[in-house]
N, C-alpha and C positions, 0 to 999 in steps of 0.2 A: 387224355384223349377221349374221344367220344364214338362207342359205337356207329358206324356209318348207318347202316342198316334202320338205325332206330330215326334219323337224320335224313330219310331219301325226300322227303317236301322240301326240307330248304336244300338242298343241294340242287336240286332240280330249277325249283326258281333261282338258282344263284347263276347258270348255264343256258336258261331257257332264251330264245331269240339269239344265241352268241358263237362266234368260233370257239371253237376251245383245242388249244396245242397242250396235247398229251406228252408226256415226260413220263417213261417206264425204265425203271430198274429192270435187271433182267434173270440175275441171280436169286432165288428166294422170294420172287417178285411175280417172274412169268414161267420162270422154270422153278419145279424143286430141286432145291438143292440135295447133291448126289457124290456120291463117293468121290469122282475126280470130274475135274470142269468141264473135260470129255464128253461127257456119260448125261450132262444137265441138257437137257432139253425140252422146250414149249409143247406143251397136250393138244394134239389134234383140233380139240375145241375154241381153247385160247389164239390158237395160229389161224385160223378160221377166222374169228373175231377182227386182229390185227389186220387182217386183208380186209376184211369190210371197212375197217379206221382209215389203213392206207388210202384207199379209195375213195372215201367220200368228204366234199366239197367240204363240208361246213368244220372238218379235221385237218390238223398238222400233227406230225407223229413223229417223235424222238426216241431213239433208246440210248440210256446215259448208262454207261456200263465202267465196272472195274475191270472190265477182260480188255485184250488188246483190242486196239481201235480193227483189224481185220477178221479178228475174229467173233468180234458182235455183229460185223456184216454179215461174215457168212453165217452164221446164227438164226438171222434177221434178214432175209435178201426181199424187202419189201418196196418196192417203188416208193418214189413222192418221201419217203423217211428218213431223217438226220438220222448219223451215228455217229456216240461220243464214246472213249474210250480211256483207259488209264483215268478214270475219273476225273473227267474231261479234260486233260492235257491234247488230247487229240477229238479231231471235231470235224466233220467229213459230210455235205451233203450238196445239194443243188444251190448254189449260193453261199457256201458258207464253208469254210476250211480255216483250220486253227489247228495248227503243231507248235505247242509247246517249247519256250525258248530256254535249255539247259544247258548248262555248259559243259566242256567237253571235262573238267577235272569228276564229277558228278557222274557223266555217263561212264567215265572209265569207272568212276567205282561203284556204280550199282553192275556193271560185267563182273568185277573181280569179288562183289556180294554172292553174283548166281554162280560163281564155278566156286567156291571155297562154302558156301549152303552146298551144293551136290555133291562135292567131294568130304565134307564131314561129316552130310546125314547117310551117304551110300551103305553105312553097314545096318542103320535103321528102316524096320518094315513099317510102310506106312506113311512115310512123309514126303511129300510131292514137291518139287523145287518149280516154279510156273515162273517162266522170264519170259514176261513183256517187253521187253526193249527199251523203255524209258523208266519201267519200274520192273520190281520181282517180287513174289510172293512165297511164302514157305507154309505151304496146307498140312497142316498135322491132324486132318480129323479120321486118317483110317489108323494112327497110330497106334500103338500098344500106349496104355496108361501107362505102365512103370516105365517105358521110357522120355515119359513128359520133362522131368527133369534135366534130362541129356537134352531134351531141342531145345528149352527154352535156355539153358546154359547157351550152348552151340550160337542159337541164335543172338546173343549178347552179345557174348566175346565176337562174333565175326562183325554187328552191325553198330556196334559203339564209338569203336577208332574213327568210324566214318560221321557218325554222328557228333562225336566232338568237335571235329574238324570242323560242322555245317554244309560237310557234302552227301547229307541225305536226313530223310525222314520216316520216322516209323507211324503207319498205322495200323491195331489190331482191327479186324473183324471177327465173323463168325469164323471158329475154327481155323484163323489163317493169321500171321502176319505179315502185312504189304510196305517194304521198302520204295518211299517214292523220291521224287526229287524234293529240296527242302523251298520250294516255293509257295507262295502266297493263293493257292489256286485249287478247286474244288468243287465239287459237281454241284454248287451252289451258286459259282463265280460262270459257272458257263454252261449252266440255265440261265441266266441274268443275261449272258452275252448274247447267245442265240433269241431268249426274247425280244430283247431289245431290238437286236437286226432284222429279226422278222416283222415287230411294231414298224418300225420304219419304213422298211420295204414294202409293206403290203397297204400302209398308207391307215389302218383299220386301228381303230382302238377297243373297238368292242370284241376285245378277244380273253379270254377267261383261261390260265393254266393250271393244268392240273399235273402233280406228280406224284407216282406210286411207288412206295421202295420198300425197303425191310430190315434194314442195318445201321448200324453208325456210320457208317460212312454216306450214306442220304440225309444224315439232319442236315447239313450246310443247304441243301437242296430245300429239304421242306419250309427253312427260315426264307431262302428268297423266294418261291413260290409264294407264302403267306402273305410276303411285301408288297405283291405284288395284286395279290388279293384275290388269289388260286385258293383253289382244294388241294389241300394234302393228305394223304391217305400211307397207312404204315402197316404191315404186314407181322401181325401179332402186335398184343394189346403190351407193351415195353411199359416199365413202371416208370421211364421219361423218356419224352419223347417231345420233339416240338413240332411233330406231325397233329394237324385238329383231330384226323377223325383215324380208326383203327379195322382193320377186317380180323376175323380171327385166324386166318389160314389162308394161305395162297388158292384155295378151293373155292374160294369166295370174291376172288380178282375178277374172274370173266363174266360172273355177276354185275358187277360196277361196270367194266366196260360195254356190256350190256344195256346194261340201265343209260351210262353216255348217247351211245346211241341211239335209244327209242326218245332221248329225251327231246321235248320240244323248240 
């Protein structure tokens, strides 16, 4: 990856005269990331910015989230802006609605995943059971070290049976494991969707996407951005990453959005 910052002449001609539809992560992205999901919230400054994006003509604005599709809304209550959610199983905006087709053996067992995670890490301090509804996640990051062994045990034996089957899928991220459905589908597949529909619709080809994110679970996103012949941008400089360019801190996001804006 390449320093952005060192990078801001060609990015600029890459944007200049064009729409450009923004794609923001929101965890680790626009918010720092914070003891419980709760508690994670966008800095006065950066929410300021986002309003000026929402707003103006020559912007389309997306926020593609692993948190539940309602709750990057209320997060994010911006006019004119998609929201995708469950990394992107769910997809919500003026035109444009996409819920995820799972089946019911799958949704019974990511329920019977979230009560049987909160009922065997209940006597552990520290680990947050987060059910989404079509997915769950198990956040171990205010845990105690010497009980790492216990959740990662815990979490085997409860998410394997299920994964044998192929009625479910594991992905880690930062600090957290997210059981989803075991489908083909990823915040890569619907950026691609939503572009596409909005190419179409708006009749316009001269449109440029850009996506900001900070995790493994955003490459599938930064490869169809690239395809596509976007700016990708990644939040710390990762030793791989299929993001081009890199910021070194989320301190440096509302810089770039910034710079979008003033650009010509």
């Amino acid at each position: 990856m390449k320093y952005l910052y060192y990078h801001k002449p060609g990015i600029e001609r890459a944007v200049k005269g064009k729409k450009i539809f923004l794609f923001l992560d929101y965890d680790g992205t626009l918010a720092p990331l914070a003891a419980t999901p709760k508690k994670a919230g966008i800095p006065e400054g950066t929410m300021s910015l986002l309003e000026k994006i929402a707003e103006n003509y020559r912007f389309k604005l997306a926020f593609i989230s692993g948190r539940k599709l309602k709750d990057i809304e209320n997060k994010t209550p911006l006019k004119n802006a998609l929201h995708s959610g469950n990394h992107g199983l769910e997809i919500e905006g003026r035109g444009f609605n996409l819920q995820g087709v799972i089946s019911r053996k799958t949704k019974t067992a990511i329920r019977r995943i979230a009560r049987e995670f909160a009922k065997r890490t209940s006597p552990l301090k520290g680990v947050l059971i987060e059910d989404k509804g079509v997915t769950v996640s198990l956040h171990y990051r205010l845990a105690d070290k010497k009980d790492m062994p216990q959740v990662n045990d815990i979490f085997k034996k409860t998410v394997q049976p299920y994964v044998r089957r192929g009625l479910v899928k594991i992905n880690p991220a930062k600090m957290v494991y997210e059981v989803r459905p075991p489908v083909d589908w990823d915040k890569g597949k619907a950026i691609q969707w939503i572009f596409e529909r909005y190419k179409a619709s708006s009749g316009s080809k001269n449109i440029v996407p850009v996506f900001i994110g900070d995790d493994s679970p955003d490459e599938p996103a930064f490869v169809a951005v690239r395809k596509e012949g976007g700016i990708t941008v990644r939040v710390g400089n990762a030793p791989v990453s299929r993001a081009e360019y890199y910021v070194r801190s989320i301190k440096e996001v509302p810089e770039f959005l910034e710079m979008l804006l003033k650009s010509p």
